[in-house]
N, C-alpha and C positions, 0 to 999 in steps of 0.2 A: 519584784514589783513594789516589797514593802518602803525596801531602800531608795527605790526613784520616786516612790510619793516623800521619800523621807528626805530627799535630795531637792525636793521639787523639780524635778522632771519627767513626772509621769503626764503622758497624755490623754485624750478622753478615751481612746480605742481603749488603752491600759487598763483605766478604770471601770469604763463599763464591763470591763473580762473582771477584773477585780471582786465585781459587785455580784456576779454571776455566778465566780466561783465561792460567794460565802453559801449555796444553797448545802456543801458538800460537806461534808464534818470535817472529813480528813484535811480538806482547802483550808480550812478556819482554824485546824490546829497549826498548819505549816504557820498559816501569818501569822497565829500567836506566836512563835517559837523566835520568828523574825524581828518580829514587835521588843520583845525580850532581848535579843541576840543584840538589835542596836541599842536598846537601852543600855546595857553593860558595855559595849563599844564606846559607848559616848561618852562613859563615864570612867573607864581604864584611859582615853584618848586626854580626858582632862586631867586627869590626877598624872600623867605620865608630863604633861603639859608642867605643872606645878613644880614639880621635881628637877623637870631638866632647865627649866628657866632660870636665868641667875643677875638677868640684867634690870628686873622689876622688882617691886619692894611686896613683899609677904601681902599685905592689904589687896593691891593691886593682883598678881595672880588667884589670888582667892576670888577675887570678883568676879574671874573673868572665868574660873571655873564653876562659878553658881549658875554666869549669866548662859552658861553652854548646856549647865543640865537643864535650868529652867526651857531655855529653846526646844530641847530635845523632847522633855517634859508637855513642852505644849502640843507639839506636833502630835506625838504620842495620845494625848488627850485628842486633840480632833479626828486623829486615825484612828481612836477606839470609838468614836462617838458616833461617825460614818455606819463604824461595823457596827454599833448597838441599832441604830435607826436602821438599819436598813431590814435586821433579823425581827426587829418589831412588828415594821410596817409587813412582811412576810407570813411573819407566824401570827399576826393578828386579823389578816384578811381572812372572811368570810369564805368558806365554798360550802356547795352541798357534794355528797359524797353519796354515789347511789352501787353498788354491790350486789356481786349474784355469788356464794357459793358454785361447789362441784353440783352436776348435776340439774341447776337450777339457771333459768331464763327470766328473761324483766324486758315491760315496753315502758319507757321513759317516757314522757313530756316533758322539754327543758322551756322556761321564761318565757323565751324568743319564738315559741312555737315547733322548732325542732322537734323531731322524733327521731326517739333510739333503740335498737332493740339489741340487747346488751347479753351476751351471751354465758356459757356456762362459767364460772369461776374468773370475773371479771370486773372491774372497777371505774368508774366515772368522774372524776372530780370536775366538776362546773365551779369557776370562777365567777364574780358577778359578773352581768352584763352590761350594766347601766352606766351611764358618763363613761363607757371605754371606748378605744379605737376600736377592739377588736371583742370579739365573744370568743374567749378560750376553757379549754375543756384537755382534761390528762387521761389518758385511755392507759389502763394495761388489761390486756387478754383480747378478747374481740365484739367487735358493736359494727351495727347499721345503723348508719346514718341518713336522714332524711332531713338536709338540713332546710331550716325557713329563709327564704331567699331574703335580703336586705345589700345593696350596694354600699351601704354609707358603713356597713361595721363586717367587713368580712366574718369568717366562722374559721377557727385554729382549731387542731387537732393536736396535742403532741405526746408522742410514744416512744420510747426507747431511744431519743435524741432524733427521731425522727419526727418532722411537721410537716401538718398535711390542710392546705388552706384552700378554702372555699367560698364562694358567695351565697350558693344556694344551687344543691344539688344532690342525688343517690347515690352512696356508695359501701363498701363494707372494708372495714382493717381489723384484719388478725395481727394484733403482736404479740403473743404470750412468749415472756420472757425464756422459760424452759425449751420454746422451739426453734430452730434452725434459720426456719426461714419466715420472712415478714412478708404479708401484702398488702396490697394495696388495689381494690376491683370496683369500676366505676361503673353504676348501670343508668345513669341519670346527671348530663350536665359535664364539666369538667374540674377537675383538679390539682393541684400542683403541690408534688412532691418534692421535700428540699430534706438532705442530709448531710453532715459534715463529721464522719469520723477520718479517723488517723489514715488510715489506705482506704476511703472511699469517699467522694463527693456526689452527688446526687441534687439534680433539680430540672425536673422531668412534668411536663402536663399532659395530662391522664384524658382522654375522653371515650364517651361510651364506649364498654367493648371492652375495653382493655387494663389491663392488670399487670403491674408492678410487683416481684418475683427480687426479694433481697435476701443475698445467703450471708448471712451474719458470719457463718467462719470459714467461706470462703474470699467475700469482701465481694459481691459481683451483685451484681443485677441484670436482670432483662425484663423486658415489657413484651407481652407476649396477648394475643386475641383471647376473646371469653364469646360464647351467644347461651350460657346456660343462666340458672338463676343461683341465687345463694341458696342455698341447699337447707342451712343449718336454721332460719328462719321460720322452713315447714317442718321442723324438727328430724330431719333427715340425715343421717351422717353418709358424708361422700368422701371419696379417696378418688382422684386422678391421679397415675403414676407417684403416687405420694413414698415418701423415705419409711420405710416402717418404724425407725425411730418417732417418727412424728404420728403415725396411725398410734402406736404405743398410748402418746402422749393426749392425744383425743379421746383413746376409751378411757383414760382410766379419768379424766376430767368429767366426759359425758354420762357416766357409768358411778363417780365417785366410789371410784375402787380402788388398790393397788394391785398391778399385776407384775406375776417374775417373767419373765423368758425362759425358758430351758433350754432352747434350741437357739444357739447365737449366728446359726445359719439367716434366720431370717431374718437379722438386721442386712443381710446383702438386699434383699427384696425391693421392689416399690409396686404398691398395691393400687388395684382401682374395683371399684362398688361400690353401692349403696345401700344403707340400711338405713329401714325405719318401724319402729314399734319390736324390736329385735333384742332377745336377750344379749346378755353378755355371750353365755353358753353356745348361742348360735353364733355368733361374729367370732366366737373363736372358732369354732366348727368351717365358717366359711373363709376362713384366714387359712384353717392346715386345707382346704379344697384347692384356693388358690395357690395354695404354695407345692402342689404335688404331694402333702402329706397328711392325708385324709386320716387315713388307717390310723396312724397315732395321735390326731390333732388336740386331744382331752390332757396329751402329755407336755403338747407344745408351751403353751400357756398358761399358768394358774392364777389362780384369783389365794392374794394374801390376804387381806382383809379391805374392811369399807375405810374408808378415806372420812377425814373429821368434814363436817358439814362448814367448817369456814375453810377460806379456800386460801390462797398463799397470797392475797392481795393487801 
């Protein structure tokens, strides 16, 4: 990309991915590397230039190999100037940042009137609102949304390359990055899910009822019916049919603990109940019930230690 700006034949699509990919570090070293790579090309191409010419006079290819670095030079300069303006304007816009530790819950009020309720070991980042198109906001882990209706500035979500657009409506997204699978569960209004990874596309409209079910490593999705409530709101923990990987991954966020397995059997499992106001000690208790292994259940699972009160966000 660097060589077709440097060509001038890059087009807008080009550029705008260009511009996209300087959010990446690794993206910003490639085109440095490039930036470089044709600098010394341009300047081996003239000095080779100088050498093998034999029909002009000393003056004359001298000139014409300044006027090549100079070119090169310029271009160079407005390609790095691009990249500096753009990581500016980036790193110098405003958000507020609202965060929950392990074990710990928050009800938001964002600008626009929105409500959020932002669950255990989780993070917000609000954009401004004001003179935009759109009102955007970066989720990692999981929140409810109760977004304030407005047609003139829809409402963005986006989570793990995934966005999730709204006008004004209820809904709840889990994405915590450690888990398997993503959703997406709408209990008020409609909304529309877009995704674009490597083996998956996705762009889906959600209305009441129904919930969007993304397995990250196996690349699939389904939309599948809901008539219950979010659970994790009345501070309740629920398991439907859930991976025990992923139950794992809920106590030990809910609970701000770390726990082993000992029993690598029950990663086959997938569990369903509900707890609320429930030790640790009991949900394990009621994990070795479910799983047929009562009698040893205190060997199943141990508790390592507490888990640091900031959370991995």
């Amino acid at each position: 990309m660097v060589n077709r700006y440097l060509e001038d034949k890059i087009t807008k699509a080009d550029f705008d991915s260009f511009l996209n990919g300087l959010d990446d570090p690794e993206v910003r070293e490639i085109y440095s590397e490039a930036l470089k790579s044709s600098f010394e090309n341009s300047l081996n191409e003239n000095s080779a230039y100088i050498l093998t010419s034999k029909k002009q006079t000393f003056s004359h290819q001298l000139g014409k190999y300044w006027m090549g670095v100079a070119a090169t030079l310029l271009l160079l300069a407005s390609f790095s100037f691009l990249i500096f303006n753009y990581l500016q304007n980036t790193d110098t816009q405003s958000f507020t940042l609202y965060q929950t530790v392990f074990a710990e819950q928050k009800n938001i009020s964002l600008p626009d009137g929105t409500k959020v309720n932002l669950n255990v070991a989780s993070s917000l980042e609000q954009l401004p609102f004001e003179n935009q198109e759109m009102r955007k906001v970066n989720l990692r882990g999981e929140a409810f949304f109760q977004v304030a209706k407005d047609k003139s500035q829809p409402f963005e979500i986006t989570t793990q390359a995934m966005k999730v657009m709204v006008l004004g409506t209820a809904f709840n997204i889990s994405s915590y990055e450690e888990d398997e699978i993503i959703e997406v569960s709408v209990t008020e209004g409609t909304v529309n899910v877009s995704l674009a990874w490597e083996y998956l596309i996705i762009d889906e409209t959600l209305t009441i009822g129904q919930r969007i079910q993304i397995d990250k490593h196996a690349k699939t999705y389904q939309i599948v019916e809901f008539n219950e409530p979010i659970h994790w709101i009345a501070k309740v923990l629920n398991f439907s049919q859930t991976d025990f990987a992923q139950v794992m991954n809920t106590l030990e966020r809910w609970y701000a603990l770390e726990l082993a397995v000992n029993d690598s059997s029950l990663y086959d499992l997938k569990l369903s109940g509900q707890f609320k106001d429930k030790s640790i000690d009991e949900v394990i208790s009621a994990i070795g019930f479910l799983a047929n292994k009562e009698a040893d259940s205190n060997e199943l699972i141990k508790v390592i230690s507490k888990k640091s009160k900031l959370s991995k966000n």
